[in-house]
DRENBA-75509 format. One line per field, with one value per atom (N, C-alpha, C, CB): residue in one letter; chain; atom name; x, y, z. Coordinates in steps of 0.1 Angstrom, whole numbers. Glycine has a CB too. Layout:
# residues N
rest	(A, ...)
kette	(A, ...)
atom	(CA, ...)
xx	(X, ...)
yy	(Y, ...)
zz	(Z, ...)
This chain:
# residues 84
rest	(X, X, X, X, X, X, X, X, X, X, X, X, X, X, X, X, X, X, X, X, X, X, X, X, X, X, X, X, X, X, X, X, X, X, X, X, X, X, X, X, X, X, X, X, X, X, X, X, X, X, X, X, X, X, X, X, X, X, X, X, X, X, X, X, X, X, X, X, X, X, X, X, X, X, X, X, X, X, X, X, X, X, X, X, X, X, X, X, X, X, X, X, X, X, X, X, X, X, X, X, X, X, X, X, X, X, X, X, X, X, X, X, X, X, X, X, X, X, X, X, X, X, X, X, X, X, X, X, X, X, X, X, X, X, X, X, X, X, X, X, X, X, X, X, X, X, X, X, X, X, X, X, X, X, X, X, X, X, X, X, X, X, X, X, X, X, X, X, X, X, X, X, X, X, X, X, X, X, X, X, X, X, X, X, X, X, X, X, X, X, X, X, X, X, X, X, X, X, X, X, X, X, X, X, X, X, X, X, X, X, X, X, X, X, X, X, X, X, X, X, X, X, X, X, X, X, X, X, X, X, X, X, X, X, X, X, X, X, X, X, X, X, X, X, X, X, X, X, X, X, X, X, X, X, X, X, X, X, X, X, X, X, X, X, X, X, X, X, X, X, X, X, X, X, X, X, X, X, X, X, X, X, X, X, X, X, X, X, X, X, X, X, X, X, X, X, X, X, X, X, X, X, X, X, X, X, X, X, X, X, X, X, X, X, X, X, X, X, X, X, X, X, X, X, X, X, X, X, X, X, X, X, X, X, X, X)
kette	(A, A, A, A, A, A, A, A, A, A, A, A, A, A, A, A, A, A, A, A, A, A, A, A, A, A, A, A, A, A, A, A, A, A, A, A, A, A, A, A, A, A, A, A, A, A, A, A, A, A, A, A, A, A, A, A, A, A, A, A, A, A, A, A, A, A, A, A, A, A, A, A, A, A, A, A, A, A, A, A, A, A, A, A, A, A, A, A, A, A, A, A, A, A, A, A, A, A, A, A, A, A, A, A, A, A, A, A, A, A, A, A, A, A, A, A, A, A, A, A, A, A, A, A, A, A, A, A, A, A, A, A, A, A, A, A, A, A, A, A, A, A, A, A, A, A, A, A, A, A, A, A, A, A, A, A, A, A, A, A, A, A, A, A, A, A, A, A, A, A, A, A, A, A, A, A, A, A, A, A, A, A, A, A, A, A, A, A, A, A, A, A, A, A, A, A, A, A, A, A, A, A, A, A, A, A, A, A, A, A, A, A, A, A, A, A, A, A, A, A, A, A, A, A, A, A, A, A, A, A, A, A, A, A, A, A, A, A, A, A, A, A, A, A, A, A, A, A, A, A, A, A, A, A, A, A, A, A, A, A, A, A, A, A, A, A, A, A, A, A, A, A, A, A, A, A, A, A, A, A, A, A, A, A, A, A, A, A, A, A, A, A, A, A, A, A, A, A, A, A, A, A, A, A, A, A, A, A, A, A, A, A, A, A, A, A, A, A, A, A, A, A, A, A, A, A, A, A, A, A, A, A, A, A, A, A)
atom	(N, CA, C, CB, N, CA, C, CB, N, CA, C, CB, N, CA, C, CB, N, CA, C, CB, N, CA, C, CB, N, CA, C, CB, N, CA, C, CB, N, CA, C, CB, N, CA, C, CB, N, CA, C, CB, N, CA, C, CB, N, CA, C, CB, N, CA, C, CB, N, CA, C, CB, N, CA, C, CB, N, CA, C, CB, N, CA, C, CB, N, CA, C, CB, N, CA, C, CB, N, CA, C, CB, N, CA, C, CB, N, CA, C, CB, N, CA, C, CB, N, CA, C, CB, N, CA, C, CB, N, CA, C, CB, N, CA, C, CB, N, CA, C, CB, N, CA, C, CB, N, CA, C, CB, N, CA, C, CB, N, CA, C, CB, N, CA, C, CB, N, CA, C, CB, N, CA, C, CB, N, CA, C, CB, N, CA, C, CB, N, CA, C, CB, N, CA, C, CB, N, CA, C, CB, N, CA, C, CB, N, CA, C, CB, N, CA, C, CB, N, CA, C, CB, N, CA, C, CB, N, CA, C, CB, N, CA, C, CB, N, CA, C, CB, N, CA, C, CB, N, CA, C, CB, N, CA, C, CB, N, CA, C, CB, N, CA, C, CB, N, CA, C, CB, N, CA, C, CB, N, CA, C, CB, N, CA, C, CB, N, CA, C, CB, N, CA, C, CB, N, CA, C, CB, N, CA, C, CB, N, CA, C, CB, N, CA, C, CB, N, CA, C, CB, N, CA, C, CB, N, CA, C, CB, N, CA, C, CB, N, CA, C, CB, N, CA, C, CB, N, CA, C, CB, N, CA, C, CB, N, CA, C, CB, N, CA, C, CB, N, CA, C, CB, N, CA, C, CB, N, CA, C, CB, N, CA, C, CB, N, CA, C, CB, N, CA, C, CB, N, CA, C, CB, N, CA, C, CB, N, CA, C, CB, N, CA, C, CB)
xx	(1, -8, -9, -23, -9, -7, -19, 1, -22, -36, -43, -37, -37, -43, -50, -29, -39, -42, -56, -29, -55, -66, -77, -64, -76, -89, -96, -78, -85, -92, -103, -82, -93, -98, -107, -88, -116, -123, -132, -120, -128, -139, -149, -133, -138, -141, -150, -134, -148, -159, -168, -156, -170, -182, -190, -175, -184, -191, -193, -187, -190, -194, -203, -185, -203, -218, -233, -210, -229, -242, -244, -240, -239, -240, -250, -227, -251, -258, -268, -251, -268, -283, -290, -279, -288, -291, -291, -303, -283, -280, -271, -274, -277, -268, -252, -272, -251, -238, -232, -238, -242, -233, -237, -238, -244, -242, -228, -250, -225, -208, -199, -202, -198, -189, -184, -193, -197, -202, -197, -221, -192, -189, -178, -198, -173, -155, -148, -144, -152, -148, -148, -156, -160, -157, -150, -160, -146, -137, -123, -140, -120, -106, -104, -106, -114, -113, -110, -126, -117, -114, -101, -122, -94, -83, -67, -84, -71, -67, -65, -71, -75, -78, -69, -90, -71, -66, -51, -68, -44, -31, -25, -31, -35, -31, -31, -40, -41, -40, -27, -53, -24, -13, 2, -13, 0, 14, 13, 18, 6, 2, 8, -14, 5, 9, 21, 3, 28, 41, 50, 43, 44, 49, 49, 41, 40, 39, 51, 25, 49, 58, 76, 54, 77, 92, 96, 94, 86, 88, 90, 77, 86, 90, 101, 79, 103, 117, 132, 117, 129, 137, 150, 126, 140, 154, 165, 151, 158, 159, 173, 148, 168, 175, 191, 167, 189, 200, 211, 195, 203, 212, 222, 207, 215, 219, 230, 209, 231, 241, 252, 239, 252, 258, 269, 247, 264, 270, 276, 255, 271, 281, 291, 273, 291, 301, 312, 293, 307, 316, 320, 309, 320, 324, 320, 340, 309, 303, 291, 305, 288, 277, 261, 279, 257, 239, 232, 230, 235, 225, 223, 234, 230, 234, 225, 244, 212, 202, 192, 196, 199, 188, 191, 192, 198, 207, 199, 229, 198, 191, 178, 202, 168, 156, 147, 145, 149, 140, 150, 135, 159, 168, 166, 193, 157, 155, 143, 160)
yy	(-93, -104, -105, -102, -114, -117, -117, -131, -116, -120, -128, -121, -138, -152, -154, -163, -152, -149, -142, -140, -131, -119, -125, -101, -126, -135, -150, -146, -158, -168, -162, -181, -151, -146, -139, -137, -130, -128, -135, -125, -152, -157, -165, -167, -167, -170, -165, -168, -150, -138, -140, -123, -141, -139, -156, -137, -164, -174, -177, -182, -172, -173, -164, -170, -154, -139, -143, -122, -147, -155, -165, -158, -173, -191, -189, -197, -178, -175, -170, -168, -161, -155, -163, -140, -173, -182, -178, -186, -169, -172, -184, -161, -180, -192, -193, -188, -202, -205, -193, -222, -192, -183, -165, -189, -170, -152, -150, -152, -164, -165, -159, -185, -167, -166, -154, -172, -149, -136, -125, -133, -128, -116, -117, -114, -133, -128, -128, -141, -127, -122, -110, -125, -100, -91, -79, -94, -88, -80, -84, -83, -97, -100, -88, -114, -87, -78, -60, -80, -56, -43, -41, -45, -58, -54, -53, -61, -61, -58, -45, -64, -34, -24, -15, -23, -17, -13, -11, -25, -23, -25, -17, -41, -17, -10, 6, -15, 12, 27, 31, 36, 20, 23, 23, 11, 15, 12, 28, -11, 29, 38, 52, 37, 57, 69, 68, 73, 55, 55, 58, 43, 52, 54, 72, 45, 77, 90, 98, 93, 96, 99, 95, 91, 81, 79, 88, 59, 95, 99, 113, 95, 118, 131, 136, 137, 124, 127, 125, 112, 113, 105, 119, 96, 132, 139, 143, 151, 149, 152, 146, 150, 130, 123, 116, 120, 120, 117, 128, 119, 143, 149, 146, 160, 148, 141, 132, 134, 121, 115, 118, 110, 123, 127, 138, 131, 145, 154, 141, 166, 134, 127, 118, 119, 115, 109, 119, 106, 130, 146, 149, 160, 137, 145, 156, 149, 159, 172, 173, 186, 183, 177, 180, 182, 170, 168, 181, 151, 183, 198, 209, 207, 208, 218, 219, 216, 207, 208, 220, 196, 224, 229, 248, 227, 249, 264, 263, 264, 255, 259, 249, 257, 251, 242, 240, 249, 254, 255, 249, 273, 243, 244, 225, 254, 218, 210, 202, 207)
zz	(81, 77, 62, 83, 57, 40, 36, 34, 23, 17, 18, 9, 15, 19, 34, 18, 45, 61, 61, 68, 53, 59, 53, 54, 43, 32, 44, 10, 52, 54, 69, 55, 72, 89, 86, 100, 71, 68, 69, 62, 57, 53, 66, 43, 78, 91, 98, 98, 100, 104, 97, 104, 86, 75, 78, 55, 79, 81, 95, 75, 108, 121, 118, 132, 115, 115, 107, 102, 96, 86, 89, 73, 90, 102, 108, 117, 120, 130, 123, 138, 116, 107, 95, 98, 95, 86, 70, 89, 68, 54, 48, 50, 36, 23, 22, 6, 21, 19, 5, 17, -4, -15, -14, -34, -5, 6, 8, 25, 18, 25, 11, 29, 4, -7, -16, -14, -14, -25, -18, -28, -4, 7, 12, 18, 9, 9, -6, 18, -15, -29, -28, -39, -24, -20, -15, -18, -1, 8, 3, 24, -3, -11, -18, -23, -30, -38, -31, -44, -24, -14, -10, -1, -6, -2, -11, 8, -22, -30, -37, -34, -39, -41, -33, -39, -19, -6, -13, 8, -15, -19, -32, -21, -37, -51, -53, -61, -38, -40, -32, -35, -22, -14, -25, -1, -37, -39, -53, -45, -55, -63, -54, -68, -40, -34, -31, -23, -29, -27, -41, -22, -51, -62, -65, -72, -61, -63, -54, -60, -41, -34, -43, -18, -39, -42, -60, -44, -68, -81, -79, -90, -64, -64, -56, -61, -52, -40, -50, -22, -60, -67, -74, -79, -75, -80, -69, -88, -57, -48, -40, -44, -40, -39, -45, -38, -60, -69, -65, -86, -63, -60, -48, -59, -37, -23, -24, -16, -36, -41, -43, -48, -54, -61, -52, -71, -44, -32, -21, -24, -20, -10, -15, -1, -29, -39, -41, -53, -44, -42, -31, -45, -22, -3, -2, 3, -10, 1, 4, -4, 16, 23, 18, 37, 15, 11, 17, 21, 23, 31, 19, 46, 10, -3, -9, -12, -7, -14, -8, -14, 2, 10, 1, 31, -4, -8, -22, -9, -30, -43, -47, -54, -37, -36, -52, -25, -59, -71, -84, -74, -82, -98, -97, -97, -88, -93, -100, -86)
């Protein structure tokens, strides 16, 4: 579901739920800025652990290359774990 999508199926719920409770309309508003914002957030710690992840595999990985460019086999990482 894209941002946009989630933001409007938000803004939906938020305005079927308050509709019913008689709040203001800039109640509505104030509470899908909000949850936009949250998910945005959402998005940004996720791309941040991946970034972490892919920065620690990234040598790992070069080697693995580098051995299958050499026809020989990637498992070799497994024989000298600390020299990278």
């Amino acid at each position: 579901m894209s941002i946009v999508a989630t933001t409007m199926f938000t803004l939906n719920i938020i305005r079927g739920v308050y509709a019913a409770n008689g709040d203001s309309p800039v109640m509505v508003v104030t509470l899908s800025i909000v949850s936009v914002l949250q998910l945005i957030a959402g998005i940004t710690c996720y791309y941040e652990g991946y970034k972490a992840m892919f920065s620690h595999m990234a040598p790992y990985m070069r080697f693995m290359a580098a051995q299958i460019q050499r026809q020989q086999p990637p498992a070799a990482i497994m024989e000298f774990p600390s020299t990278l």
